[in-house]
C-alpha positions in Angstrom: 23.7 156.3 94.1 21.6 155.7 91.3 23.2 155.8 87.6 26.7 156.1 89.5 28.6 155.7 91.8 31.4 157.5 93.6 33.6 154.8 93.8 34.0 154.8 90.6 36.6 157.4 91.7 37.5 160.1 89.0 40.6 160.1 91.2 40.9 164.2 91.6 38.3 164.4 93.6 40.6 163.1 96.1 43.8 165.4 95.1 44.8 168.8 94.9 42.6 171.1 97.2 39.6 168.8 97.7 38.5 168.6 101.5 39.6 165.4 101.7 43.2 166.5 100.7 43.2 169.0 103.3 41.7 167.3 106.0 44.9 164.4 105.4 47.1 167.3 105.6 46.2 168.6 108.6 45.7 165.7 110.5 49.8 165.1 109.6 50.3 168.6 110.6 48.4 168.0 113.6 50.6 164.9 114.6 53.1 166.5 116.9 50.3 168.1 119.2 48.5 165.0 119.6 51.2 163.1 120.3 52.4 166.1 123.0 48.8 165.7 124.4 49.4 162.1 124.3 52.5 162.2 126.7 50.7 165.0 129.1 48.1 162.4 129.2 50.3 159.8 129.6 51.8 161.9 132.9 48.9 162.0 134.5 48.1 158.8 134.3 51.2 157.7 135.7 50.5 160.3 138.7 47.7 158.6 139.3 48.4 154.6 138.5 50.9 155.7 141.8 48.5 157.2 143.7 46.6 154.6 143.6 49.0 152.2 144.5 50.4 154.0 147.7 46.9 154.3 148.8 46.5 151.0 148.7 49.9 150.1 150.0 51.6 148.9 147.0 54.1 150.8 147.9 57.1 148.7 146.0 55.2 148.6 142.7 53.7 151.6 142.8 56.5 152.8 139.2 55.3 149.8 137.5 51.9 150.3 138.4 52.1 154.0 137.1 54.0 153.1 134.2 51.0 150.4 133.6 48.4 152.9 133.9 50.6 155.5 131.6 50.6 153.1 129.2 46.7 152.2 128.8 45.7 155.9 129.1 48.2 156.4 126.3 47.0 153.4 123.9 43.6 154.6 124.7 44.2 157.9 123.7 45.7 157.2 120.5 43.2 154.4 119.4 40.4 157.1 120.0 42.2 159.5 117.0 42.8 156.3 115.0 39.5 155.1 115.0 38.2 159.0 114.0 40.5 158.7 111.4 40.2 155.0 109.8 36.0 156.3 110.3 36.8 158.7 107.0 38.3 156.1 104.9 35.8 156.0 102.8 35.2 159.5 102.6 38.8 159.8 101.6 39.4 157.8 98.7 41.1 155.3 101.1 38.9 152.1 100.8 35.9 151.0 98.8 32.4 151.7 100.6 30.3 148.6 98.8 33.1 146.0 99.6 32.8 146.7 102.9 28.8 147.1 103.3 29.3 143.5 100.7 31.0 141.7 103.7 29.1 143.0 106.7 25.8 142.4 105.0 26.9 138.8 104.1 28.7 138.1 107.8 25.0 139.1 109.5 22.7 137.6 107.1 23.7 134.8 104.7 23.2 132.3 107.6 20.1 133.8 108.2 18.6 132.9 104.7 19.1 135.9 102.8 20.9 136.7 99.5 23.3 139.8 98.9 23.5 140.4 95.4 26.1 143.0 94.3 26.1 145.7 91.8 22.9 145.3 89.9 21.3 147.6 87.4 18.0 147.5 85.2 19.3 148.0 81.8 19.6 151.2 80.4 18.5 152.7 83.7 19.6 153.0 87.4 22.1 151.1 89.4 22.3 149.7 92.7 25.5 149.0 94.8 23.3 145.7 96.8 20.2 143.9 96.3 19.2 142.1 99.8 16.4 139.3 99.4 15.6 136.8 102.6 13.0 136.0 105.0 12.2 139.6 105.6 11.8 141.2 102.5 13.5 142.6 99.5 15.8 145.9 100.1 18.5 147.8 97.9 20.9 149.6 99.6 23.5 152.0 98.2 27.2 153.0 99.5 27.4 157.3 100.3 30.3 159.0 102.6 29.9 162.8 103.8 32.5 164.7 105.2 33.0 164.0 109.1 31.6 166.8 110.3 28.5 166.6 108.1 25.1 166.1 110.4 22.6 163.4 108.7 19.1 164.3 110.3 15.5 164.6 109.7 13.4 167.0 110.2 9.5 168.0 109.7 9.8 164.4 107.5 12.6 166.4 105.4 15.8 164.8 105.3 18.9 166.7 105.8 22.8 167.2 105.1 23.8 169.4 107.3 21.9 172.5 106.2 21.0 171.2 102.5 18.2 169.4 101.5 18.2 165.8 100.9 15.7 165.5 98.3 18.1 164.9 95.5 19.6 162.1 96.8 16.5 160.2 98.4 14.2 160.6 95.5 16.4 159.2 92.9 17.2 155.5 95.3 13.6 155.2 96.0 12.4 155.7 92.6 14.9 153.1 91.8 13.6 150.9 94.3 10.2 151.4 92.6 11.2 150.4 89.3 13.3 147.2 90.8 10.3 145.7 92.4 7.8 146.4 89.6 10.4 144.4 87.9 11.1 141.5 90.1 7.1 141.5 90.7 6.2 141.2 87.1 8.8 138.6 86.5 8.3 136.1 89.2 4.2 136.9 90.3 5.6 137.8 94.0 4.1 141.1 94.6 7.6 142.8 96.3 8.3 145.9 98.1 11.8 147.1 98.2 12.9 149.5 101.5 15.5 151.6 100.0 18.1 151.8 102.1 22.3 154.0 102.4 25.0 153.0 104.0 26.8 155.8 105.5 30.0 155.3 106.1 31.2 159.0 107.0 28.9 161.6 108.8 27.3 162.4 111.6 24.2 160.0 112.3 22.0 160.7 115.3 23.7 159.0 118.6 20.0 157.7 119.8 20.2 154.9 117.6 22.0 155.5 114.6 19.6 155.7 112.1 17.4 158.2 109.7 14.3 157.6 108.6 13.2 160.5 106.0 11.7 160.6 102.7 11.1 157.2 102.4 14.6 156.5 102.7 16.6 154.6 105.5 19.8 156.3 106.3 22.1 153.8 109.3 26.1 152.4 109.3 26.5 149.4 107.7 26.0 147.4 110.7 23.4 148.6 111.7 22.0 148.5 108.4 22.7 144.5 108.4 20.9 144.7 112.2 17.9 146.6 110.9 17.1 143.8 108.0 17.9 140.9 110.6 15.3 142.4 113.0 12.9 143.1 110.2 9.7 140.5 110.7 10.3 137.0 109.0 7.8 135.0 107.0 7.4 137.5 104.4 9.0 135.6 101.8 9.0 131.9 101.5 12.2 129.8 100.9 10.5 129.3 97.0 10.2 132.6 96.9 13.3 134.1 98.2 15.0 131.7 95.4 12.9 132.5 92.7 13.5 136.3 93.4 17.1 135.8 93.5 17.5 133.5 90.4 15.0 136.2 88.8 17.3 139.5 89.7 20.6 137.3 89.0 19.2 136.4 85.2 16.9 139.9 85.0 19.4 142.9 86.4 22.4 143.8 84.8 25.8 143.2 86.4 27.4 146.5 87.0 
């Protein structure tokens, strides 16, 4: 967020009795049920993968058929508590939310004609974890994780975390998004607006679409973050201009 960042990890926010402690430590503790659940699941598939094969008169491979559907409900099963788990990585300490937002953004859109500048700051004031200039526009985007079970929503044009108010962290990153492109505008003579936008990368987002729109903030997963700019009308910036921007913030805006 602006002026910080929590990746810049004082590191016991991530020990002792934080929730992201405790939520590791029960989901070890919680390892022996899912993997009993796993091999109930497991059994049933197998009763069926036979089933299926002595209704279709398979009779001879009807084991190895059960044993092959065993198997796939089994690998599905754990993937589906993997992939809830690897989703809080970020959230727990784990990985680093701008390098990853860094190489989506870059895989979607440098081929596209845009340029993904990391960590920038105006001096003295607030930072930014990416600065996005292309065809479409200019937009900064910022790295945030909430816990998992932490709904993201909008509502009455308020934006939400769960049942606080989101105020605090939307005015702050569009203010700074102000005070970038009365920058950038002053120093290059291309009037610029920046969309302000946060990658979340832990919480619950709406499941029609992904993506909240509140406060003059955009609120989407990196990916769909990198979607949203792609779509975003082209022809709003020149290929002079998109280079003069981005020589502009590389020489004007701190490195952070």
């Amino acid at each position: 967020m602006p002026g910080g960042s929590i990746y810049v990890q004082p590191n016991e926010k991530y020990t002792g009795s934080s929730p992201q402690w405790w939520y590791e430590k029960f989901w070890r503790e919680d390892a022996p049920n899912r993997r009993k659940h796993r091999y109930a699941k497991a059994g049933v598939g197998f009763v069926i993968g036979v089933a299926v094969a002595l209704r279709f008169d398979l009779t001879g491979a009807s084991p190895l058929i059960g044993l092959l559907v065993a198997g796939m409900v089994a690998g599905g099963d754990w993937f589906v508590y993997w992939r809830a788990f690897h989703a809080t990585a970020v959230w727990r300490g784990a990985r680093r939310g701008e390098a990853i937002s860094s190489r989506t953004l870059r895989r979607s859109l440098n081929r596209l004609g845009y340029h993904v500048l990391d960590g920038r700051a105006i001096r003295g004031q607030a930072s930014i974890d990416h600065l996005v200039i292309g065809p479409g526009g200019v937009w900064i985007i910022d790295n945030e994780s909430w816990s998992p079970d932490t709904e993201i929503a909008c509502y009455a044009g308020r934006l939400f975390f769960g049942q606080k108010y989101g105020s605090k962290v939307a005015k702050p990153l569009v203010e700074t998004a102000e005070a970038f492109a009365e920058l950038l505008s002053r120093e290059t003579g291309v009037p610029v607006t920046i969309v302000p936008m946060i990658a979340v990368h832990c919480g619950l987002l709406p499941k029609n679409g992904g993506v909240v729109l509140a406060e003059g903030l955009t609120l989407a997963k990196p990916r769909t973050a990198a979607r949203l700019i792609k779509a975003a009308d082209t022809g709003v910036l020149n290929d002079a201009q998109i280079e003069l921007l981005t020589r502009t913030a590389a020489r004007e805006l701190q490195r952070v």
